[in-house]
Every structure is written in C-alpha cells, then in structure tokens.
matplotlib code that plots the C-alpha trace (Angstrom):
import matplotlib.pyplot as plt

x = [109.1, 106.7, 104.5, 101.6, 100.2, 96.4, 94.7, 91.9, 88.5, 86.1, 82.2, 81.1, 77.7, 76.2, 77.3, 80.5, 84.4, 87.2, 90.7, 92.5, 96.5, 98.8, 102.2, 104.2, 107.6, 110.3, 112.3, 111.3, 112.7, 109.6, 106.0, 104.7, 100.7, 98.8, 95.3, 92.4, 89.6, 86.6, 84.2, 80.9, 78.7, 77.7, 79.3, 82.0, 85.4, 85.6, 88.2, 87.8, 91.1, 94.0, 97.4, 100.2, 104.0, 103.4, 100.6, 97.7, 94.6, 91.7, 88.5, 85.3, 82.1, 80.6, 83.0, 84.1, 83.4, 83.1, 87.2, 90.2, 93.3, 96.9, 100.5, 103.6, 106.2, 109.1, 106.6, 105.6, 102.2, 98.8, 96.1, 92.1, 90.3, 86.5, 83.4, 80.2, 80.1, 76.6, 75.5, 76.7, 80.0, 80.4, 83.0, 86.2, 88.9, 92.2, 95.4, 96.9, 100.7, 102.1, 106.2, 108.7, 112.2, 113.4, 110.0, 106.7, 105.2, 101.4, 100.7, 97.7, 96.9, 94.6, 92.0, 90.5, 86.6, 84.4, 81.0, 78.9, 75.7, 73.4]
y = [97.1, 94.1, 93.3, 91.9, 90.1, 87.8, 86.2, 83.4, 85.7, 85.6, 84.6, 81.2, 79.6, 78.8, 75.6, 76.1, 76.5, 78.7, 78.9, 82.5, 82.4, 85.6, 86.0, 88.0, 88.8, 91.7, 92.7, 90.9, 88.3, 86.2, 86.3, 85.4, 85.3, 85.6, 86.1, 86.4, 89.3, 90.1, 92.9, 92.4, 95.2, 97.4, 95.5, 96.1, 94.2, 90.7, 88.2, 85.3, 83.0, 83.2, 80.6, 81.4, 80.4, 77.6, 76.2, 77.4, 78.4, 80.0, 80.5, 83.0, 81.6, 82.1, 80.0, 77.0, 73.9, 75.4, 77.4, 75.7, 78.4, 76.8, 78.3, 77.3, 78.5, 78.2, 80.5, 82.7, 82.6, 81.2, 79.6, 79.9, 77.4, 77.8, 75.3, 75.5, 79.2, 80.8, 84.2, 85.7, 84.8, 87.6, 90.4, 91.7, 89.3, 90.9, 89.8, 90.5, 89.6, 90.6, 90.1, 90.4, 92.6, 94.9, 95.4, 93.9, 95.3, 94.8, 94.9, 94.9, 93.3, 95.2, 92.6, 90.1, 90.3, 87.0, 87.4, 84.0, 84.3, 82.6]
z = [107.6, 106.9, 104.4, 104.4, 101.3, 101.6, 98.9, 98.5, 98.9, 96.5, 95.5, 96.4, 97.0, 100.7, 101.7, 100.0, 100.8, 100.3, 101.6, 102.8, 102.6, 104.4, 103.6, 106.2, 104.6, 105.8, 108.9, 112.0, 114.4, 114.8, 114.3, 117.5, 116.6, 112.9, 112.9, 110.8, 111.8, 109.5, 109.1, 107.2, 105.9, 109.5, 111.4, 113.6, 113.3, 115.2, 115.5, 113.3, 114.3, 115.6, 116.0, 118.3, 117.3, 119.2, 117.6, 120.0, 118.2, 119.2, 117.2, 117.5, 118.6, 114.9, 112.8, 115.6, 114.0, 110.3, 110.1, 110.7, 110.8, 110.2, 109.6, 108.1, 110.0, 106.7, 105.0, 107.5, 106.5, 107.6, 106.1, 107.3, 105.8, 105.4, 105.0, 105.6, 104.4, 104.9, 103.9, 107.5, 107.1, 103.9, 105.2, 104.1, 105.6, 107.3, 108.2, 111.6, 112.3, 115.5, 115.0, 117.6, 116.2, 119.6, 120.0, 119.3, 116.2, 114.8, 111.0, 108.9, 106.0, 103.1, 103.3, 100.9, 100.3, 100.8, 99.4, 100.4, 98.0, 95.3]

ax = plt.figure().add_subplot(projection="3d")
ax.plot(x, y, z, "-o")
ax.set_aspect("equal")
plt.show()
C-alpha cells in the first residue's frame, strides 16, 4: 500500500504565493510520474502539473507561466509552487502518484484546499 500525505493549501490574497508538498511513502518500486490536479467549486477536475521520473514536466494552459512543479526523488515527493494566485485558481488540490511495483499502481491524495481571496 502507499500513502499519500499533501500539505501547503490555505487562504492567501490575489497576487499572492503558496507552495503544495506530497509525500508518497509505502510499497512501490518507483514512482514513475507525480502530479497535481485541482477542482474548484462546479468545476470538473483538470490537470494542474505533472513531472515524470525523469524530470519532464508538463503544465495546464491556466497556470503556465504562474506554477512551477518540482520533485525530490530521495523524498519521493513533489513540490507545486504557486505565484501569481488569482481568484480562479481556488480549488481543492490533489495528489496523483502513479508507482511502478509488478504492476503500475495510481494513488490519490485527500486533497489540500486553496482559497485565493480578499
């Protein structure tokens, strides 16, 4: 089994910044990607970054320019760090880890809330 542990959400002001951290710990071979996904109030849930064991990174069209996602490989866990934050950008945050162990398994996070607002 994995778990999955984020922290870093919170309320900060428009213009502002916050950093997201996910821990993977457990029974896997290797994490081959880590992502972050969000989901803001009626909205359905989009793909916010992700980085690839090998470093690859790929960003959604909202945050590019704003995000920068990052992972230390010792610690198994990634980083999303966030600037710019505008109102739009308010969603629960999740954690996606996609681990290699005989087979590839996908695990969720339980999400961290980011609330951007005045």
């Amino acid at each position: 089994q994995v778990e999955i542990v984020e922290s870093g959400g919170g309320l900060v002001q428009p213009g502002g910044s916050l950093r997201l951290s996910c821990a993977a710990s457990g029974n896997f071979f290797s994490i081959l990607v880590m992502s972050w996904y969000r989901q803001g109030p009626r909205k359905e849930r989009e793909l916010v970054a992700n980085i690839r064991s090998n470093g690859d990174t790929n960003y959604g069209d909202s945050v590019k320019g704003r995000f920068t996602i990052s992972r230390d490989n010792a610690k198994n866990t990634v980083y999303l760090q966030m600037n710019s934050l505008n109102p739009e950008d308010t969603a629960v945050y999740y954690c996606y880890v996609k681990t290699f162990a005989l087979r590839i398994n996908e695990y969720w996070g339980q999400g961290t809330q980011v609330t951007v607002s005045s």
